[in-house]
N, C-alpha and C positions, 0 to 999 in steps of 0.2 A: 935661053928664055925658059922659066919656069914652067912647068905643065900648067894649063890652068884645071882649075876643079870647080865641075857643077856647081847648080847652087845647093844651099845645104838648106834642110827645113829640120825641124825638129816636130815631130808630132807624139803628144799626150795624151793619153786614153784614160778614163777611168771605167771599172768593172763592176756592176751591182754583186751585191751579195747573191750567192747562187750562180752565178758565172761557173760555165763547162771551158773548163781550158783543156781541149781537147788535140790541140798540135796543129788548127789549120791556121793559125795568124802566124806560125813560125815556119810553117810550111811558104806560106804564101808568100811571107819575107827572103824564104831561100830562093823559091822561083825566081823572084825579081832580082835577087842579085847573080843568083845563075847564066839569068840571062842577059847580065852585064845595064840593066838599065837603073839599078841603083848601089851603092857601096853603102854598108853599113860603118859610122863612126862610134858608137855608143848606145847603149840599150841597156836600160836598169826597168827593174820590175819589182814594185812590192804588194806584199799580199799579209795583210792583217787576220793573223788566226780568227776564227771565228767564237770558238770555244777559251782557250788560251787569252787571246789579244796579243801575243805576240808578234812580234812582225818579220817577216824574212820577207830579203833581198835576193834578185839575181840580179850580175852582171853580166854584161859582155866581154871578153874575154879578148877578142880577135878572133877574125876567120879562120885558124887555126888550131883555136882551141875551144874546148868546151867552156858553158860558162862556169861560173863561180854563184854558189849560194852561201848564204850567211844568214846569220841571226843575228837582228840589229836589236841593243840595249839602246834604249832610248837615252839613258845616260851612264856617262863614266862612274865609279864610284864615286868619286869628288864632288860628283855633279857637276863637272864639266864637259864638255862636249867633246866625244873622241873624232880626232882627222878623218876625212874621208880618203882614202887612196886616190889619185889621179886626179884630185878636183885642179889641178895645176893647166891641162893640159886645154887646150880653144875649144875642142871641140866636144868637150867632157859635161855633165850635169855638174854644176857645183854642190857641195855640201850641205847648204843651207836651202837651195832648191828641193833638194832631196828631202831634207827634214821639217820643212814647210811639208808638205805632201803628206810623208809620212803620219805626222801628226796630226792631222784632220781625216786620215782614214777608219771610219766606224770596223768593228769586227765583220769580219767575211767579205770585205771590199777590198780591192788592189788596184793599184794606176799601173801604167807601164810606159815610158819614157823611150823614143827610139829617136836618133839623130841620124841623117843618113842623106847621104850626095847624090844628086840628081845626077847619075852617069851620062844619062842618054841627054841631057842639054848643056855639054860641054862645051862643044862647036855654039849651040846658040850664045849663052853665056858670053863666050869668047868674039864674038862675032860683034855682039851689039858692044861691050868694050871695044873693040877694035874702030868702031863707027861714032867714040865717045858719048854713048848710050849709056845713062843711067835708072837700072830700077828704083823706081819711087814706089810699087806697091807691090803685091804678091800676094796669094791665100787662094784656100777653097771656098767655093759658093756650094753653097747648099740646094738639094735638089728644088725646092722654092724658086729659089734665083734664078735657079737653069731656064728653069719653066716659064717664068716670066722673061724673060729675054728669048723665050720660044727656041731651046735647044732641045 
């Protein structure tokens, strides 16, 4: 029988201009896989020079390895659009995801893309499949919502 695997969420963030990226959102992503309650599948990060316009990329790499940065041409000489690496793979950002984004970020703003398994709801996950329990919804509520539902 297959392992099963959490569920997966993908969460997007974008960055005002003037954003301190100071190491605690990458810090805080290692805690939580440290402690076994999330796995990271994917994490792209771009950041539109402020002065330039240029745009660089990081990937993710694998837990093994450090990421990867790049300088994205927005086009090939042709003007055609060059491949993205890995766009292949389920659990990957596609290409055209990526350059939808990139292309609507003003100078000095960055988004950053993380996809990443819910370690610690494995057993759950597994459990309500096994009782042919289907999720029909999922998502964050907003402190608002909390409030009003009196949490």
């Amino acid at each position: 029988m297959p392992e099963t695997i959490g569920p997966v969420q993908i969460l997007a963030v974008g960055f005002r201009e003037g954003a301190r990226f100071e190491g605690r959102i990458a810090e805080q992503i290692e805690q939580l896989e440290q402690a076994g309650t999330i796995r990271v599948l994917d994490f792209v990060f771009l950041h539109r020079d402020e002065t330039t316009g240029a745009l660089v990329r990081m990937d993710y790499e694998g837990p093994d390895h450090e990421g990867r940065v790049t300088l994205m041409l927005d086009d090939a000489p042709n003007g055609e659009r060059r491949p993205e690496e890995g766009s292949g793979d389920a659990f990957r950002l596609s290409s055209d995801d990526i350059r939808e984004v990139a292309a609507a970020l003003d100078p000095g703003t960055s988004a950053g893309f993380i996809i990443f398994e819910h370690v610690w709801a494995r057993g759950l996950k597994q459990a309500i499949a096994e009782t042919r329990g289907v999720p029909f919804a999922e998502g964050f509520l907003t402190p608002e919502a909390v409030a009003a539902i009196g949490g």
